[in-house]
C-alpha distance (Angstrom), angle and dihedral (degrees) to the residues before:
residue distance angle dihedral
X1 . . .
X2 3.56 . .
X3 3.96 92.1 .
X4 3.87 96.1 49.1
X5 3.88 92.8 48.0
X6 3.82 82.6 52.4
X7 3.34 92.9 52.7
X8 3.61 97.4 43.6
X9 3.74 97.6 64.6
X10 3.94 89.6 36.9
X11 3.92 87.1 63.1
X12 3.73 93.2 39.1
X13 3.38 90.3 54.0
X14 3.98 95.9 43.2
X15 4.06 77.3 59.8
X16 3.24 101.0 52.8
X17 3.96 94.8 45.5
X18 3.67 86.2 53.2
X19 3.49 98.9 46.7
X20 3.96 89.4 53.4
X21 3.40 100.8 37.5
X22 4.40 88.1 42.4
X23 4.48 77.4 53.0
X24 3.44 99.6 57.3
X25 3.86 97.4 40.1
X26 3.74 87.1 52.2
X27 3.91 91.2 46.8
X28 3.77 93.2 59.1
X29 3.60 92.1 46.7
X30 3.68 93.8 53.6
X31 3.80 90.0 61.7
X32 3.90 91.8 57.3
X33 4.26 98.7 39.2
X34 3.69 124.6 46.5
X35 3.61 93.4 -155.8
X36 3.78 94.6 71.7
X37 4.37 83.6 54.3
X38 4.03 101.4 120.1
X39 4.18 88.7 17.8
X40 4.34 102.9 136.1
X41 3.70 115.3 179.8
X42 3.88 111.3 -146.7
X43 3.80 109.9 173.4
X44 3.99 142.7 -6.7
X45 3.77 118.7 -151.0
X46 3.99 123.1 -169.3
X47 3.45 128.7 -157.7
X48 3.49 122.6 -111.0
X49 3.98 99.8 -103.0
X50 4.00 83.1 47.4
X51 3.63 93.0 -124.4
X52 4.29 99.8 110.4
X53 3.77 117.2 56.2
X54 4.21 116.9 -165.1
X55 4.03 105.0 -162.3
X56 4.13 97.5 -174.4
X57 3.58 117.9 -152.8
X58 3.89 139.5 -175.1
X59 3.46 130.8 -153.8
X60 3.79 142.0 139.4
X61 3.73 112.0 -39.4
X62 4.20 90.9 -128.1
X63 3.76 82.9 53.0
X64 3.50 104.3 51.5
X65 4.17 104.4 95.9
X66 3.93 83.0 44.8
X67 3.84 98.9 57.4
X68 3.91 97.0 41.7
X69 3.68 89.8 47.3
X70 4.06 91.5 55.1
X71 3.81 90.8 38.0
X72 3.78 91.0 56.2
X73 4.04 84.5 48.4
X74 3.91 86.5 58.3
X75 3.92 93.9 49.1
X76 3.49 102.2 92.9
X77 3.86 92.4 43.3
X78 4.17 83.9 52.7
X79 3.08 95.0 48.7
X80 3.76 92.0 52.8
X81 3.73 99.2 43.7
X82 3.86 92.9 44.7
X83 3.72 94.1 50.9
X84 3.93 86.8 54.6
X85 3.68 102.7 39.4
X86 4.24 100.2 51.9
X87 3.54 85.2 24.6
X88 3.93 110.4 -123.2
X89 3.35 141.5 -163.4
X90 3.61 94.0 -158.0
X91 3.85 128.5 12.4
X92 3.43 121.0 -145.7
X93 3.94 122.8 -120.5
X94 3.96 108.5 -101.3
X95 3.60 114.5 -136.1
X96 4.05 110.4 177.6
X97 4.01 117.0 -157.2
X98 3.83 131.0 172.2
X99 3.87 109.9 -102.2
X100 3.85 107.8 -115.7
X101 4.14 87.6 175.1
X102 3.72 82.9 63.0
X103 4.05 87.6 56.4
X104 3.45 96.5 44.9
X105 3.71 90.8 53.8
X106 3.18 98.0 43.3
X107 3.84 93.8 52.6
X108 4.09 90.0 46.7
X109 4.02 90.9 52.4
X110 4.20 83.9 56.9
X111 4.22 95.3 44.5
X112 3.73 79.7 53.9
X113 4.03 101.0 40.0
X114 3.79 78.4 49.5
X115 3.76 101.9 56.2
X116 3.61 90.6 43.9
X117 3.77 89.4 58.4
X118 4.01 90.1 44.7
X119 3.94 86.6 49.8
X120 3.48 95.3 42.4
X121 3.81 93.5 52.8
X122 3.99 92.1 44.1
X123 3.72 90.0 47.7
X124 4.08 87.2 55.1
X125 3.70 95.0 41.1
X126 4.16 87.5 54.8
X127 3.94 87.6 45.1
X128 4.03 96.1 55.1
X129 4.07 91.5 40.5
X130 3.83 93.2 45.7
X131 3.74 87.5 49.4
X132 4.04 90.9 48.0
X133 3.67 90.1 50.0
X134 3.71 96.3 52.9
X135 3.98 103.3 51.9
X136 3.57 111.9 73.9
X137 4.17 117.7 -127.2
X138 3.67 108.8 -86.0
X139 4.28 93.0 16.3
X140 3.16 118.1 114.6
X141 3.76 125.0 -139.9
């Protein structure tokens, strides 16, 4: 149990690492190529042997093709500057992919922003007729 704990936070902290270090390359690059304008990365995930790394990414949907086509121009130069920055024996394959999870949420938080509104507006529109039913014409409040 011990080990696998161990290993656990090892790997989550191999993640996070990456993910920073994966940020800030990106970051510079940005400031050099317009077609990484409007890139965000949101997660990495790495397989369990540690050899695959998924960086996911969102960005406008017209500007999709462009940013994974100059993000698989940077890989090798990644690659290179994460294995001598953390220092690693073996650095993992980057694969880049557009975050659909970060859709998905993003279209859930609106369903619910709109519902609120709806229930917010009905909740008013009860208030002012349950007020109009309970003064008599001609009393005043």
């Amino acid at each position: 149990m011990y080990n696998k704990q161990t290993s656990s936070i090892k790997r989550a902290q191999r993640m996070s690492l990456l993910f920073r270090e994966i940020s800030q390359l990106v970051t510079r690059e940005k400031a050099d190529n317009p077609a990484l304008e409007g890139v965000m990365l949101t997660r990495v995930t790495l397989s369990p042997d540690g050899s695959i790394c998924n960086v996911y990414f969102v960005t406008d949907k017209d500007r999709r093709k462009e940013a994974v086509d100059t993000l698989i121009c940077y890989k090798p130069s990644l690659r290179k500057a994460i294995a001598s920055s953390l220092q690693l024996r073996h650095v993992p394959d980057i694969f880049f992919r557009f975050d659909e999870q970060f859709l998905k949420q993003a279209h859930i938080e609106s369903v619910i922003d709109r519902v609120a509104a709806q229930e917010k507006a009905e909740a008013q529109a009860t208030g002012a007729d349950q007020t109009e039913s309970t003064t008599e014409p001609g009393e005043l409040e």
